[in-house]
C-alpha positions as CSV (number, residue, x, y, z in Angstrom):
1,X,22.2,57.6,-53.9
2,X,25.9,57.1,-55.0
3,X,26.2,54.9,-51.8
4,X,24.5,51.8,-53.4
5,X,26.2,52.3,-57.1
6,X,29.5,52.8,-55.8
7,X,28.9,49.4,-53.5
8,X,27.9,47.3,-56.5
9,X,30.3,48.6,-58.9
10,X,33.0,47.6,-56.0
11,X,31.3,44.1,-55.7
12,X,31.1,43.6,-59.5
13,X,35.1,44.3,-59.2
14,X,35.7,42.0,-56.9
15,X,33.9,39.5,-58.7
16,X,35.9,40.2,-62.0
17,X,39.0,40.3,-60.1
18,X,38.3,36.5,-58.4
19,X,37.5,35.2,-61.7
20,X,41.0,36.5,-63.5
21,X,42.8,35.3,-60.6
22,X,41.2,31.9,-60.5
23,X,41.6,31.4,-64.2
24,X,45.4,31.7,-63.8
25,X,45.7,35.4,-65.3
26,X,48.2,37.5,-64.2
27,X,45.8,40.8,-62.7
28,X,48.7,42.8,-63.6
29,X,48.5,42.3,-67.1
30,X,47.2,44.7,-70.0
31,X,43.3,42.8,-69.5
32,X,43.8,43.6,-65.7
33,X,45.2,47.4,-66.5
34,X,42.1,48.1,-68.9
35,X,39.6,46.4,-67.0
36,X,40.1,49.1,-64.4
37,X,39.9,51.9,-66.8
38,X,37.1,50.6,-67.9
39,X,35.6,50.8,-64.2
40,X,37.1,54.0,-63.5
41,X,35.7,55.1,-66.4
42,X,32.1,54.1,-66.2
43,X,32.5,55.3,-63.1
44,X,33.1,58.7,-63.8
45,X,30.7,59.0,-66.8
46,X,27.9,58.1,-64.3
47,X,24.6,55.6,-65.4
48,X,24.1,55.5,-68.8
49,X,20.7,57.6,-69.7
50,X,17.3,55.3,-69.6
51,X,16.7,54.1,-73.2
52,X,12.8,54.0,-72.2
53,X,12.9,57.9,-71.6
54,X,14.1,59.7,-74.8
55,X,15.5,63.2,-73.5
């Protein structure tokens, strides 16, 4: 089940990443650095729990 989250979470990356370069911003920057650790991040916190389904 990780298959299909990883895959969009590596599309929605590649999405970010053509819109910085194509707006002229330099992906190395300090917006490039901490959009990555935000990804990586989210990424290893897992999905955020289902508002609809108190715990």
């Amino acid at each position: 089940m990780s298959a299909p989250r990883q895959d969009r979470d590596d599309r929605f990356r590649t999405v970010c990443w053509r819109e910085m370069l194509q707006s002229g911003t330099d992906p190395s920057d300090s917006t490039g650095l901490a959009l990555e650790q935000l990804i990586d991040l989210q990424r290893a916190a897992g999905p955020a729990p289902d508002p609809r389904r108190p715990q």
